[in-house]
C-alpha positions, 0 to 999 in steps of 0.5 A: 322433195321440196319443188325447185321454187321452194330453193329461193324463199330469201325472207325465211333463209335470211331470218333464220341466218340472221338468228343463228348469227344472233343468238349462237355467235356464227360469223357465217351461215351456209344453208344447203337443201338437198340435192344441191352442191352449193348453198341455196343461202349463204352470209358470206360465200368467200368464207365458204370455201375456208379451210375447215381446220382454220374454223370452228364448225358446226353442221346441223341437219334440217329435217322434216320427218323422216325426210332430210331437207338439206343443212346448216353449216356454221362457221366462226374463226379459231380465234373464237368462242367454240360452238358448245351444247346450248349452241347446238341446242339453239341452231337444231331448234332454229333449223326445226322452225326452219324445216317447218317454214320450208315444208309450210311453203311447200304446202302452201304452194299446193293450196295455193294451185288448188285455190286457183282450181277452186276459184275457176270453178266458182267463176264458172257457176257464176257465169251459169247462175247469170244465165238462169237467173230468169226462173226462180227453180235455177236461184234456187238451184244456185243458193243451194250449190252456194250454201253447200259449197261453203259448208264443204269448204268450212268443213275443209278448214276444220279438217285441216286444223284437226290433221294439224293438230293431230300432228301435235298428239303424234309428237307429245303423248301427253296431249292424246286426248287433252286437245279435244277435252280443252277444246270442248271446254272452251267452247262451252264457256264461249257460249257462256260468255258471249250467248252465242250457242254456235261459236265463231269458228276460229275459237275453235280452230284456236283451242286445237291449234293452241300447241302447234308450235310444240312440232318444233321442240326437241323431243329430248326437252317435250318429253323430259320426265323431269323438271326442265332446266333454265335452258330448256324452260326457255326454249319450251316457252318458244312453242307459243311464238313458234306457232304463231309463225307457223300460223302467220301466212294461213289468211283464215287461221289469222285469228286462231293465231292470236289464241295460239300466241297469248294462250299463256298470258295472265290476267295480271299481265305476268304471262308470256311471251308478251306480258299482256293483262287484263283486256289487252289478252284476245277474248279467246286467250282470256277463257282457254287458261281455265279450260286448260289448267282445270285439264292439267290439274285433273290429268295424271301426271309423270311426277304427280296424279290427278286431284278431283273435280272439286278441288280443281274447282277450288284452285281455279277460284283461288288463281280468279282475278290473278292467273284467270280472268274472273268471268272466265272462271265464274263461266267456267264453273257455271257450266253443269257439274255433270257435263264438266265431269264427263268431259274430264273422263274422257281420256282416249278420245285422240284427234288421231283417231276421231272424225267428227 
């Protein structure tokens, strides 16, 4: 169950009406969690209460799992366009994102209270650090309480991101496995481009993290065998803005959160969702496609099996300077044959699975 001061989040209850009304055509929006008899949210309470036969109606569920979070009720008069499937589709995906919001919140809250925890406990070995300062055995002491506590904290961090993530594997069978094989590919060229060889964290936080927003797609449309319809292609294309959202109020992920909204951009700025080019793309955004795509193209497929090494090789030079940044692919190709190609074999290492 949500906590009762999740009833009142008025931005993300607004934002999510405001689209409804937007892009489905809802004259009013109610939205109602569970437990409660009366809108928490709603456009126009003295249309509420209107006879549903003088209405077209239209009810969706917000749910997070197997948990029933409330629902949305849409009402526009007779007189108007009825609600139809890609309204559906449209108002179920919206309150997916604000399903997600709401669990977010919730979430966060919890970290919220074990920060403040945290941030006692800290205050109080500061106090105690003061008070020993005089021998060099108690600096010592602290120094070493300091550093370990950071690295617990790191580690904190990075397992938050993998049970993320792992939350993506959990919903789209396709990416068991590919998370860790991208990552580790990209990290391996952020090595090479910068000559750094232990990477920013947030490169990595941002390669696991890149599909996040997929949690909100349909599974009718993430699963689909087939090729997708001008509709669905759309609403698949959302994933990136989606995670980005998801992302948005997490302080040590604001980083990550770029990767994840440009890892679809092109060099020749004929990507999405921003149609960004060239060194306006963030530096992780411009590296990820390659790892990515030479992924894809050497993975087995529904409607197509994998092709080798070398001829993903030959793709990849042939998108340079168009769909990848050329020194992205020239790093990507640097790295030892033998290194990319047991990477590429690695096909059950599931983030579900594997605690590094």
């Amino acid at each position: 169950m949500l906590d009762a001061s999740l009833h009142g989040p008025s931005d993300l209850l607004a934002s999510t009406a405001d689209s409804l009304r937007g892009l489905i055509g809802a004259e009013d929006v109610a939205i109602y969690l569970a437990g409660e008899t009366e809108p928490v949210f709603s456009t126009s309470e003295g249309h509420v209460g209107t006879p549903a036969s003088k209405q077209h109606v239209l009810q969706v569920p917000l749910t997070s799992g197997a948990d029933k979070l409330g629902h949305i009720v849409l009402r526009s008069p007779l007189g108007a366009q009825p609600f139809g499937q890609p309204a559906a589709v449209m108002a179920s995906l919206l309150a997916g994102q604000l399903a997600l919001g709401l669990g977010r919140a919730e979430a966060l809250n919890q970290a919220r209270a074990s920060q403040d925890d945290a941030r006692r406990a800290q205050t109080q070995l500061e106090a105690y650090a003061r008070d020993i300062r005089s021998t060099f055995k108690a600096e010592k002491e602290r120094a070493n309480q300091l550093a370990a506590a950071l690295r617990e904290l790191e580690e904190t961090y990075l397992a938050t991101v993998k049970g993320m993530s792992a939350a993506v594997e959990a919903k789209d069978e396709y990416t068991l496995g590919h998370l860790v094989r991208v990552t580790r590919y990209g990290l391996a060229m952020v090595k090479v481009i910068t000559g750094e060889e232990t990477p920013e964290r947030h490169y990595e936080e941002g390669f696991l993290l890149h599909d996040i927003g997929k949690l909100a797609i349909p599974d009718a449309i993430l699963k689909k065998t087939g090729s997708l319809d001008d509709i669905e292609w759309q609403i698949m294309r959302t994933h990136v803005e989606i995670g980005f959202r998801i992302l948005q109020n997490i302080p040590f992920l604001s980083q990550a959160r770029e990767i994840v909204l440009a890892h679809h951009e092109r060099w020749d700025g004929k990507g999405y969702p921003l149609g960004l080019g060239g060194d306006l793309i963030p530096l992780g955004a411009r590296l990820f496609p390659v790892a990515d795509s030479f992924d894809a193209m050497t993975s087995d497929r529904p409607y197509r099996a994998a092709i080798s090494v070398e001829e993903a090789f030959r793709e990849l030079e042939k998108g340079s300077g168009t769909q990848f940044w050329g020194d992205a692919v020239e790093a990507f190709l640097s790295l030892p044959h033998d290194e990319i190609e047991a990477i590429a074999r690695t096909r059950d290492e599931s983030l579900l699975a594997v605690d590094e």
